[in-house]
Phi, psi and omega in degrees: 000329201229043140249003166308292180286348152295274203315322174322301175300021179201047175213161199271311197192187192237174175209089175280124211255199146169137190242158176224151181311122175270025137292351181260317212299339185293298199281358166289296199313316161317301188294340175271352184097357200275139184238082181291031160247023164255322182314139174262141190254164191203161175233134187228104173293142186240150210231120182230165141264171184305298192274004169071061163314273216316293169326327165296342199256029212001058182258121202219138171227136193198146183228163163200163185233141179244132168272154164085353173216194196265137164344171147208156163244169189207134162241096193247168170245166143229135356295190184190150145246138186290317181282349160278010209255119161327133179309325198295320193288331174287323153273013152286134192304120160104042159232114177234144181252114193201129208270101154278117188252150243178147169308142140101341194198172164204151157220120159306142152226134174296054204260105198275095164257164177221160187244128193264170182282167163311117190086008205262328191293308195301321170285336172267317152335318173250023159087015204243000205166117199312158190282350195272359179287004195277324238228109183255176194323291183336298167328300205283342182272342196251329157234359132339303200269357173239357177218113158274135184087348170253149187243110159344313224262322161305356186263128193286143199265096181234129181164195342279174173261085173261144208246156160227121178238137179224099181288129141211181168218136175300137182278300211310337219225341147096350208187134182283146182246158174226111190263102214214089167266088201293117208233136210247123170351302203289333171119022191264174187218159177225120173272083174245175194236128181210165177191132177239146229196111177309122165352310182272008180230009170300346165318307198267329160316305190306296188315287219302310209314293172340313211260333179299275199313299178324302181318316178293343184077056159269149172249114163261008158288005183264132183358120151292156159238167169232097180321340191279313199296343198267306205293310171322309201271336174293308201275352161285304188310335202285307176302317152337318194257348182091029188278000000 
């Protein structure tokens, strides 16, 4: 905890996590109200090596398509200390500093994004246009200094993931919830439940969250996933097998 509350003070906001078990995710989703025609779909490509170098190096490279808005690409690192990060990257547009907390676990992260026109992912995905064009200079100088010796360009293409995200806020709970189910080639799923929360009130967001979800009959003891990891290790094997 109360190395928690050091990276807190010196982060932009928190992100409170829960992954739910998919023998459960039919009936959360019911107890929670969620209509998935409501949900908006995206797709997300991850930019890799074959042996996931980078993921050793906490390194995350990523585009994504959104319906109904614009591309986005993201270079992020994890873990970070928020008081070692240059001031310039700390005031650059499209950098956020952010504690994701989880039953069991935190990790900081450092995430430089940036926002593309309609279509700018899908042409690269598809080879029509080198991958660092993705990307802008800051990004790319943001990941030069954290994976030395790997070339944008060089990077394996692993996707897409397609995802349905769904925003509601519950009345009983007061704070918008965010629903983000990631559905994996193979059919598995990943279910998560997130709410973000200004630095000085996460306790008591985690405490509000806990007692909601709990009340619905959410089981928040069960094993977590981390949707970034899953998709990376599904989609290097797949290129493992030549698939």
């Amino acid at each position: 905890i109360a190395e928690m509350l050091d990276l807190l003070k010196d982060s932009d906001s928190v992100e409170l996590k829960l992954t739910v078990p998919e023998h459960d995710q039919r009936s959360a989703v019911a107890a929670l109200g969620m209509d998935p025609l409501d949900a908006q779909i995206r797709q997300v490509f991850f930019f890799e090596t074959p042996d996931l170098a980078l993921d050793k190096l906490g390194v995350v490279v990523r585009g994504r398509r959104i319906q109904g808005k614009g591309d986005d690409s993201v270079v992020k690192l994890r873990p970070v200390v928020p008081t070692e990060l240059p001031a310039e990257l700390r005031a650059a547009t499209g950098f956020r500093v952010e504690v994701d907390a989880l039953p069991g676990g935190f990790v900081c992260s450092g995430t430089l994004k940036r926002t593309l026109d309609v279509g700018e992912v899908k042409k690269t995905v598809a080879g029509e246009r080198p991958v660092r064009k993705l990307f802008s200079k800051q990004q790319r100088a943001y990941f030069a200094e954290h994976a030395p010796g790997i070339e944008l360009d060089e990077l394996a293409t692993l996707g897409p993931i397609f995802v349905l995200k769904l925003r509601f806020t519950p009345e009983e709970l007061g704070r918008r919830i965010v629903a983000e189910m990631w559905i994996y080639p193979d059919g598995s799923r990943v279910l998560e439940l997130s709410t973000r929360a200004a630095t000085n009130e996460a306790f008591q967001v985690a405490a509000e969250a806990r007692a909601f979800l709990g009340s619905r009959g959410i089981d928040l003891s069960g094993e977590q996933q981390t949707k970034t990891k899953k998709a990376l290790e599904y989609f290097a094997g797949a290129l493992k097998n030549g698939s």
